[in-house]
C-alpha positions as CSV (number, residue, x, y, z in Angstrom):
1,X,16.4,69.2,-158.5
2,X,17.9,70.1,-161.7
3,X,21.6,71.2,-161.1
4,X,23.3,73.4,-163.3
5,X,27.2,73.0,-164.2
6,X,27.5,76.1,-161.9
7,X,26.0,73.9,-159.1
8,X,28.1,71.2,-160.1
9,X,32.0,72.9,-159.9
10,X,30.5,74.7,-157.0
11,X,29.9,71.0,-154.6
12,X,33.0,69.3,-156.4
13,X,35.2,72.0,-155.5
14,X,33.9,72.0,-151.5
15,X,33.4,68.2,-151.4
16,X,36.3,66.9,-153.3
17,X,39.4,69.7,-153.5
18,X,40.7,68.9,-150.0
19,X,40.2,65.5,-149.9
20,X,41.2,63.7,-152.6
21,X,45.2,62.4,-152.1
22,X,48.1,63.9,-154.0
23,X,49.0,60.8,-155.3
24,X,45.7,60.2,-157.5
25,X,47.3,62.9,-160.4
26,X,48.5,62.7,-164.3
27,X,51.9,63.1,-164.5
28,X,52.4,65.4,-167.9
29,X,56.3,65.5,-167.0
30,X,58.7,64.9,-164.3
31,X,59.8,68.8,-164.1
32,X,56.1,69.6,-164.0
33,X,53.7,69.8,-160.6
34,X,51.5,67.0,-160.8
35,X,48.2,67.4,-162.0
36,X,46.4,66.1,-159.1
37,X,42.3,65.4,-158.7
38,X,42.1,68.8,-156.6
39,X,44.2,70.7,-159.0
40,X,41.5,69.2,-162.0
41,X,38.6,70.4,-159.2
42,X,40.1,74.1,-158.5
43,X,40.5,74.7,-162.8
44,X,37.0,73.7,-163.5
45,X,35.8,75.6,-160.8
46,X,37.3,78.3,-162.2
47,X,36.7,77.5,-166.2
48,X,32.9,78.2,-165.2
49,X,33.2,81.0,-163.5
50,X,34.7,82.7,-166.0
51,X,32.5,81.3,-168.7
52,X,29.6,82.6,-166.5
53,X,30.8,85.9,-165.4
54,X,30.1,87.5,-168.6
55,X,33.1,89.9,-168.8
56,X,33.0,91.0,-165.2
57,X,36.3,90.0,-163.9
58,X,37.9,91.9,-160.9
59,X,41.4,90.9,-159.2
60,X,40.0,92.3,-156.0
61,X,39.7,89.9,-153.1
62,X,38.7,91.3,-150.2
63,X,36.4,94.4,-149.6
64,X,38.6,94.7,-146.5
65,X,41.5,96.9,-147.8
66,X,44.6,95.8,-145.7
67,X,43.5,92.2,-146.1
68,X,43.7,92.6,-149.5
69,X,46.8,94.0,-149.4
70,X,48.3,91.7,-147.1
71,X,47.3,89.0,-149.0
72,X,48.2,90.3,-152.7
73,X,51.8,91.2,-150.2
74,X,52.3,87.9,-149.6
75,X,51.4,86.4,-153.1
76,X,54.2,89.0,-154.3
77,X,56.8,88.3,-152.0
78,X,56.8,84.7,-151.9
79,X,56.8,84.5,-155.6
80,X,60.1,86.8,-155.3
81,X,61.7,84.7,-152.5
82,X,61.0,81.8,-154.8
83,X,62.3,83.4,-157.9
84,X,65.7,83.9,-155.5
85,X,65.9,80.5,-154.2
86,X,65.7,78.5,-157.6
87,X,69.4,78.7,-157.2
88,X,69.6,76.4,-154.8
89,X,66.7,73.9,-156.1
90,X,64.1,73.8,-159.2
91,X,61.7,73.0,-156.2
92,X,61.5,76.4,-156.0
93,X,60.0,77.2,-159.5
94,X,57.5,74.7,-158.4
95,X,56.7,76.3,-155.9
96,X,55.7,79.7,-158.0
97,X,53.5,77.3,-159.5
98,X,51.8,76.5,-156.3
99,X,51.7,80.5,-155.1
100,X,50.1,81.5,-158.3
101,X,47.5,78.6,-159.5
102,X,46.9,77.2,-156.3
103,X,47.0,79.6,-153.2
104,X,46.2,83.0,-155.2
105,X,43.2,81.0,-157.1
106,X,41.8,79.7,-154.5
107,X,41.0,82.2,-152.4
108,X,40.1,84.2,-156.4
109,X,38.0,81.5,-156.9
110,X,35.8,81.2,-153.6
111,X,35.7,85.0,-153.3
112,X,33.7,84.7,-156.7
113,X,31.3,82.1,-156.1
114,X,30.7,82.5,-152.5
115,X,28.8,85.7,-152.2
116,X,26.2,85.4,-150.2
117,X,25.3,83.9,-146.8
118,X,23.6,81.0,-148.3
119,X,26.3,80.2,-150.4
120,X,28.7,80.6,-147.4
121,X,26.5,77.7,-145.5
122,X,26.0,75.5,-148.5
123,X,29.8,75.5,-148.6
124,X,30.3,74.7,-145.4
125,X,27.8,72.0,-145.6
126,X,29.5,70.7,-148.1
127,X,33.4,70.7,-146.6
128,X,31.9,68.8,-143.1
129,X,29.7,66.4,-145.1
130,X,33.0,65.3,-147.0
131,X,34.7,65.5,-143.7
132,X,31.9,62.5,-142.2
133,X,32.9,60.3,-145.2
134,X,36.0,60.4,-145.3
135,X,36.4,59.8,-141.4
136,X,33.6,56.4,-142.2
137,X,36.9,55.4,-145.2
138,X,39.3,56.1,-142.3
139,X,37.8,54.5,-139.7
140,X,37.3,51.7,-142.3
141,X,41.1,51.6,-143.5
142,X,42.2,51.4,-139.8
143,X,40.0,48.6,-138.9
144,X,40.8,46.4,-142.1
145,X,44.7,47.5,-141.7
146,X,45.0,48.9,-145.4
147,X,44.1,52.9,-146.3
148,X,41.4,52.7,-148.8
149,X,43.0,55.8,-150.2
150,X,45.9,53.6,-152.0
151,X,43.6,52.4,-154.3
152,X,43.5,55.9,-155.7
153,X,47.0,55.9,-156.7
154,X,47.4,57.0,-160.1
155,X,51.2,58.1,-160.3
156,X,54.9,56.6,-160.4
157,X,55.8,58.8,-158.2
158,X,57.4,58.2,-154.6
159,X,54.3,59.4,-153.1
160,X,54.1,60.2,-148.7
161,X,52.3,57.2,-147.8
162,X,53.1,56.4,-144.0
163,X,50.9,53.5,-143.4
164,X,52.5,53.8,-139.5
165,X,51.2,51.3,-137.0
166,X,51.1,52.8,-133.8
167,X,49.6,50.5,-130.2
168,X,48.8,47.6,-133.2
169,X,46.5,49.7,-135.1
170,X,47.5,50.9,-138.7
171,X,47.2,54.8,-138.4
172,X,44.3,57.0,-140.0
173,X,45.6,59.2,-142.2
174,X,43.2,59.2,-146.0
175,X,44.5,60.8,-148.8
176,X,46.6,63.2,-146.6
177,X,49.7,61.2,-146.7
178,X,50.6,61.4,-142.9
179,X,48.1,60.8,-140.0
180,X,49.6,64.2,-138.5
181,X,47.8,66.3,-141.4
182,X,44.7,64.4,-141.1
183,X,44.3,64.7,-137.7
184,X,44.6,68.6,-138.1
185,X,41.9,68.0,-141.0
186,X,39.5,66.4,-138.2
187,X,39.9,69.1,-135.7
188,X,39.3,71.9,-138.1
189,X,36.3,70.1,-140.2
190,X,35.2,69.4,-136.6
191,X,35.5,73.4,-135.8
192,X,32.8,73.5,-139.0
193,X,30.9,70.9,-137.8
194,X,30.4,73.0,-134.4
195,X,29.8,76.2,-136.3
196,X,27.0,74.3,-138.3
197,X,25.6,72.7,-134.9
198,X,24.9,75.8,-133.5
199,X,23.7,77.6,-136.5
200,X,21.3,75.5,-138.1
201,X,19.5,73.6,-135.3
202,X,17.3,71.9,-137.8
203,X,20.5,70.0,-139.0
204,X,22.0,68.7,-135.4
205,X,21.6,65.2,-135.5
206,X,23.5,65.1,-139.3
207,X,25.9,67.5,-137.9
208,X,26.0,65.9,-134.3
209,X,26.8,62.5,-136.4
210,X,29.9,64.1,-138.6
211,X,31.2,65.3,-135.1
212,X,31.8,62.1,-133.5
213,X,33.0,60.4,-137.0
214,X,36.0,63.0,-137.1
215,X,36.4,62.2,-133.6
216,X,36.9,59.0,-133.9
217,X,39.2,59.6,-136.8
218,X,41.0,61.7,-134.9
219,X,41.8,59.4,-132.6
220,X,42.6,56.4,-135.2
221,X,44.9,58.8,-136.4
222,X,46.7,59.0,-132.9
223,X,48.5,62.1,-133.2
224,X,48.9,64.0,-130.0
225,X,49.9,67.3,-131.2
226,X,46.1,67.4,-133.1
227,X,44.5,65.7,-129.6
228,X,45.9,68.0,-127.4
229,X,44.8,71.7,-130.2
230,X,41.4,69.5,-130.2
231,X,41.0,69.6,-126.6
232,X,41.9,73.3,-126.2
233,X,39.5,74.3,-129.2
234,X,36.9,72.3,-127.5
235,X,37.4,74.1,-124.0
236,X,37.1,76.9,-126.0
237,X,34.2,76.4,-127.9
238,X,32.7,75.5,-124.5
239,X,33.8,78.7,-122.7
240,X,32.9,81.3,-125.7
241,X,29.3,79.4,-126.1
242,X,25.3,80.8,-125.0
243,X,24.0,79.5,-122.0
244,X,21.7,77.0,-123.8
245,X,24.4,76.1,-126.2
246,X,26.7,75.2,-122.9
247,X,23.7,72.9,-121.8
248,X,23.5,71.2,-124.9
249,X,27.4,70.6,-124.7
250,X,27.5,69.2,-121.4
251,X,24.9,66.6,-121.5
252,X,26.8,65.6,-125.0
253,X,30.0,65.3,-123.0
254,X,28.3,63.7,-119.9
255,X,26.7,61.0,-122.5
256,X,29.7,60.6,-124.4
257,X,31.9,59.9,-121.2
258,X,29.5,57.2,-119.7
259,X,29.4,55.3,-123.6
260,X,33.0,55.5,-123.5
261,X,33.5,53.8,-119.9
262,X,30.5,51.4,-120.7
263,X,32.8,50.6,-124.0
264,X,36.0,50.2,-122.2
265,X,34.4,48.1,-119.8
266,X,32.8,45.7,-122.0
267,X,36.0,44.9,-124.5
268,X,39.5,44.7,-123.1
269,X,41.2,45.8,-126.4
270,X,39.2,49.2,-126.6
271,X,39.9,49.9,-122.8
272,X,44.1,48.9,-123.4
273,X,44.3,51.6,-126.2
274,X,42.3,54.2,-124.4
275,X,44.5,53.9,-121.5
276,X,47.6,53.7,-124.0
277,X,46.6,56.6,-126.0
278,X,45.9,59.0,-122.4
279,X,49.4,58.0,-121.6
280,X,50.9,59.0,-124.9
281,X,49.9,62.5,-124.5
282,X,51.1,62.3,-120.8
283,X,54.6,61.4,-122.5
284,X,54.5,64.7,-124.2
285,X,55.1,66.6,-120.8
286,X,56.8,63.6,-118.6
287,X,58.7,61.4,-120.5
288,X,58.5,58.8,-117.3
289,X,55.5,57.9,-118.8
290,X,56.0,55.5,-121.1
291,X,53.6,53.2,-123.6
292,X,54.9,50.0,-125.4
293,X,53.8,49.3,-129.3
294,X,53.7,52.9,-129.6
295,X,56.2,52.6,-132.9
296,X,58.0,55.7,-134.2
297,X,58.7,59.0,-132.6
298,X,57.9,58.3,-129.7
299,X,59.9,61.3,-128.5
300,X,57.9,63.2,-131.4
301,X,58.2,66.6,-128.5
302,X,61.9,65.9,-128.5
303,X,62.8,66.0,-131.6
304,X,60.0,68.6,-133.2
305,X,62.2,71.0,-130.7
306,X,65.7,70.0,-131.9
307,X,64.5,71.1,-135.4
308,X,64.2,74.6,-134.1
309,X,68.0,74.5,-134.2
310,X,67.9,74.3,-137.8
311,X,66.6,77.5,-137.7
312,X,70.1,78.4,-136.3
313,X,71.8,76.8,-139.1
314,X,69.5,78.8,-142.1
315,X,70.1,82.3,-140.1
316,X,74.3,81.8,-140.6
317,X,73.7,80.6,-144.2
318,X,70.5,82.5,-145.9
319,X,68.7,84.6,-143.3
320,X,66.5,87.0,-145.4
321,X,65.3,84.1,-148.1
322,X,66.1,81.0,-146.7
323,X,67.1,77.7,-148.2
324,X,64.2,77.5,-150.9
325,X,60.9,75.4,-151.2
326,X,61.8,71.8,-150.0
327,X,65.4,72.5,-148.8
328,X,64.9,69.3,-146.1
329,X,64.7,67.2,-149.3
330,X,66.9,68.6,-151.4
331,X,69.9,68.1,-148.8
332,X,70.1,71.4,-148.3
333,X,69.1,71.7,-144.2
334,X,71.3,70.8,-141.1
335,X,70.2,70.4,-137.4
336,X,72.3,70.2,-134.2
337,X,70.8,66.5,-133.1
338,X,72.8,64.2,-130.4
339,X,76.2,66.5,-130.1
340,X,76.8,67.4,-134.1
341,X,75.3,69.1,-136.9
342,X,73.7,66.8,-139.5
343,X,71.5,66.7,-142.0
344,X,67.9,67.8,-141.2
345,X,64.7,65.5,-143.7
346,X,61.7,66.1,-142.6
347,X,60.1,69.5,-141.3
348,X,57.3,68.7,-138.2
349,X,56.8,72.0,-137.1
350,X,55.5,75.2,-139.1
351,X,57.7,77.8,-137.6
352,X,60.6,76.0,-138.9
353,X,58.7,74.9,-142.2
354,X,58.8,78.8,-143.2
355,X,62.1,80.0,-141.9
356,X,64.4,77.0,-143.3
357,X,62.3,77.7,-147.0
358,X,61.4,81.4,-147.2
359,X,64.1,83.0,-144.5
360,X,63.0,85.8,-142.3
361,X,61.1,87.8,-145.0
362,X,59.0,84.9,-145.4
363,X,58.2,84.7,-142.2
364,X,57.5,88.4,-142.1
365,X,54.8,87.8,-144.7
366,X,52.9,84.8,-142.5
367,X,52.7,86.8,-139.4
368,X,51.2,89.7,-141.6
369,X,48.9,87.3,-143.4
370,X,47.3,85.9,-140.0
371,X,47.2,88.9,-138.3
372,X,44.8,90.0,-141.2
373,X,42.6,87.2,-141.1
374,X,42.2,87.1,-137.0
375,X,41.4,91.3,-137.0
376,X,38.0,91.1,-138.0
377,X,36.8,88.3,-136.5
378,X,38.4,88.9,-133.3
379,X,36.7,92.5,-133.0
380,X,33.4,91.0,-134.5
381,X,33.4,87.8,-132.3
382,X,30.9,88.4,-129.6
383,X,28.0,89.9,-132.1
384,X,28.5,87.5,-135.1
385,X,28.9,83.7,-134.5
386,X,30.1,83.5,-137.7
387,X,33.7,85.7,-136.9
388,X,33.8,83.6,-133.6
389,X,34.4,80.2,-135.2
390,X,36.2,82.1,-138.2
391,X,38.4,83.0,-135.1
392,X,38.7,79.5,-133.4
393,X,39.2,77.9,-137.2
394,X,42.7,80.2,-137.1
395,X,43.9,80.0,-133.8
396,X,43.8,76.3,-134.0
397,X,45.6,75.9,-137.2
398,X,48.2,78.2,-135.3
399,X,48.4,76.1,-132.7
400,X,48.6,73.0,-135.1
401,X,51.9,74.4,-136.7
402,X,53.6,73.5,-133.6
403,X,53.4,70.1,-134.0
404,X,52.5,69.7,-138.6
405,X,54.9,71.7,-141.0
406,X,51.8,72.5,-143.1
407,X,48.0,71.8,-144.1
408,X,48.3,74.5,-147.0
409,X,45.3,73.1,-149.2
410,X,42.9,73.5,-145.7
411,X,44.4,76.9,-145.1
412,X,43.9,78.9,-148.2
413,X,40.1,77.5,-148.8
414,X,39.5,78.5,-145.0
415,X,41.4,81.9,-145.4
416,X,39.3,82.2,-149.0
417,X,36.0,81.4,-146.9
418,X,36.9,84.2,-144.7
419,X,37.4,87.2,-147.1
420,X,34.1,85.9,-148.2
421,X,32.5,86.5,-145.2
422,X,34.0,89.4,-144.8
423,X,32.1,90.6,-147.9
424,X,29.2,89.4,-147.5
425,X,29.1,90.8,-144.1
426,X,29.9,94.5,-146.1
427,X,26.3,94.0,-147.6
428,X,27.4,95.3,-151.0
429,X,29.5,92.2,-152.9
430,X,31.7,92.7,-155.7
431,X,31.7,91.6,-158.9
432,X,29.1,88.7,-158.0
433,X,28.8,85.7,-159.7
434,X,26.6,83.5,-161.3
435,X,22.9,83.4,-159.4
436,X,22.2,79.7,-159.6
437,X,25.6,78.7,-158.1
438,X,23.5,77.4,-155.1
């Protein structure tokens, strides 16, 4: 099959944009945003669009008016809180950067190219088949004790590389820099994967086979916070499922539970780190419970709540904007930890993440942002099983900002998928792009 350069910017957007680590880049300057693979991806995307649209350019994202405006809202007023804030930092004029040519184009971007359902499935395809081999490098990484990701390193940059060993094992984490973020990238790639096993039955055994890779990367990554939102997604997905689909998912889960005690049975060291990583998310809710090698944070509930009183500290200091983009890094942010206030460097939870940099206004904005993009598909869930898992895709990323400070990248494509939906599902699309995209 002959594939056009339409084709081409269309599959390396949706296979490589979210995968590919920040650390494999061109550094033009060191007052400059890097410019990363997925930043190279996004702009070529767009270059052929626009070469291909033949004049007809809208600024229009969504045919849904108040998600539109929400979102074109929130571009606004974050640029403006940023604009504020470069007084405290020049983190802050990076981050205009990233509101303009990163979050506003993407969603710009897919809204253009994704216009009809086919397209909508091809990308889709696309994001869990990346997903599968990426969890095969992970699973890889962990196993040989070295992330194949490093190799990709491009930059001079201090880069977030963890490379944390947690119960002996050297965490999963890719190109995402943490294990946290990509265990949240399993759970919602495996959200897709569910979507696509349902919907295209002729598929299941490719789709069935991506499932169980980002499981298992999942659980190399050993994060609880993305176990225990996997496990309520899951339950859900179970509970809001047809009859035959609830068949299918019980004899999977009945298999699946008989290989894993025939696994743990047969080799020692599988069965001590099943039982160890069960009683690491016990520790989350009683901290009697307690697992040696577990390495860092082992008190990760502990102190992801003491950082809530750093919101404390921003309200007496900069309540409306904040302390600016990266204010943990910059010095800028205090907690009240063991007795005293001292200074705060690392953000784990989301709620914090946006009140410590963007103040209550910020804040303001988010809540209107996801209350757009769970309207539709929470009145359109039980006719279209599209909006259902559009639903489930945003109620687990909600419930992964208690535990990550952000997975922005996997946000804004999923957000960008869903206005696209949303338009396609309107029948008439505007300003449609090229035909032979896919």
């Amino acid at each position: 099959m002959k594939l056009s350069l339409n084709k081409i910017a269309f599959f390396l957007f949706f296979g490589l944009y979210l995968i590919l680590p920040e650390h494999f880049a061109v550094e033009l300057s060191g007052s400059l945003p890097l410019l990363t693979g997925s930043r190279v991806v996004l702009t070529f995307l767009l270059l052929v669009y626009l070469a291909s649209s033949q004049g007809r350019i809208s600024l229009r994202l969504c045919r849904d008016r108040r998600i539109s405006q929400g979102l074109y809202a929130y571009f606004l007023v974050m640029i403006f809180v940023d604009i504020i804030n470069i007084r405290y930092s020049m983190s802050s004029l990076k981050a205009i950067f990233t509101v303009v040519f990163e979050e506003w184009a993407v969603v710009w971007g897919v809204t253009r190219i994704v216009t009809t359902k086919k397209r909508f499935m091809s990308a889709v395809r696309t994001l869990v088949g990346a997903s599968g081999i990426v969890a095969v490098l992970s699973i890889i990484s962990t196993l040989i004790g070295h992330n194949l990701f490093y190799f990709l390193n491009t930059v001079q940059r201090t880069m977030l590389q963890s490379s944390y060993i947690r119960m002996g094992l050297i965490r999963a984490e890719a190109g995402f820099g943490h294990p946290v973020y990509y265990g949240m990238y399993c759970v919602l790639m495996m959200i897709l994967a569910f979507f696509l096993y349902e919907k295209e039955p002729g598929n299941r055994r490719i789709t069935l086979i991506c499932i169980v890779l980002n499981l298992l990367a999942l659980v190399l990554a050993n994060s609880r916070g993305s176990m225990v939102t996997c496990a309520i997604i899951l339950i859900l997905i179970f509970l809001t499922s047809y009859q035959k689909m609830m068949k299918n998912y019980c004899i999977w889960i009945g298999a699946g539970c008989i290989a894993l005690l025939f696994i743990c049975i047969v080799s020692g060291s599988i069965r001590s780190y099943v039982v160890d990583l069960f009683a690491s998310l016990i520790n989350v809710f009683n901290k009697n419970v307690t697992v040696s090698d577990y390495g860092g944070n082992a008190s990760g509930m502990s102190s992801r709540l003491g950082q809530l009183t750093s919101i404390i500290y921003v309200l007496r200091n900069s309540p409306v904007f904040g302390l600016g983009a990266k204010c943990h890094e910059n010095g800028l942010l205090q907690w009240f930890w063991n007795g005293q206030w001292r200074e705060l460097t690392t953000l784990d939870m989301g709620i914090v993440a946006i009140v410590v940099q963007y103040g209550l206004l910020g804040l303001i904005m988010y809540i209107n942002l996801f209350a757009q993009w769970i309207r539709i598909p929470l009145r359109r869930r039980k006719e279209d099983i599209t909006y259902r898992f559009l639903l489930l895709l945003v109620v687990a990323y909600l419930l992964g900002l208690l535990t990550i400070s952000n997975l922005h990248d996997t946000m804004w494509v999923i957000s960008a998928l869903t206005c696209s939906y949303i338009n396609i599902d309107k029948e008439k699309t505007f300003d449609v792009g090229p035909k032979e995209v896919t």
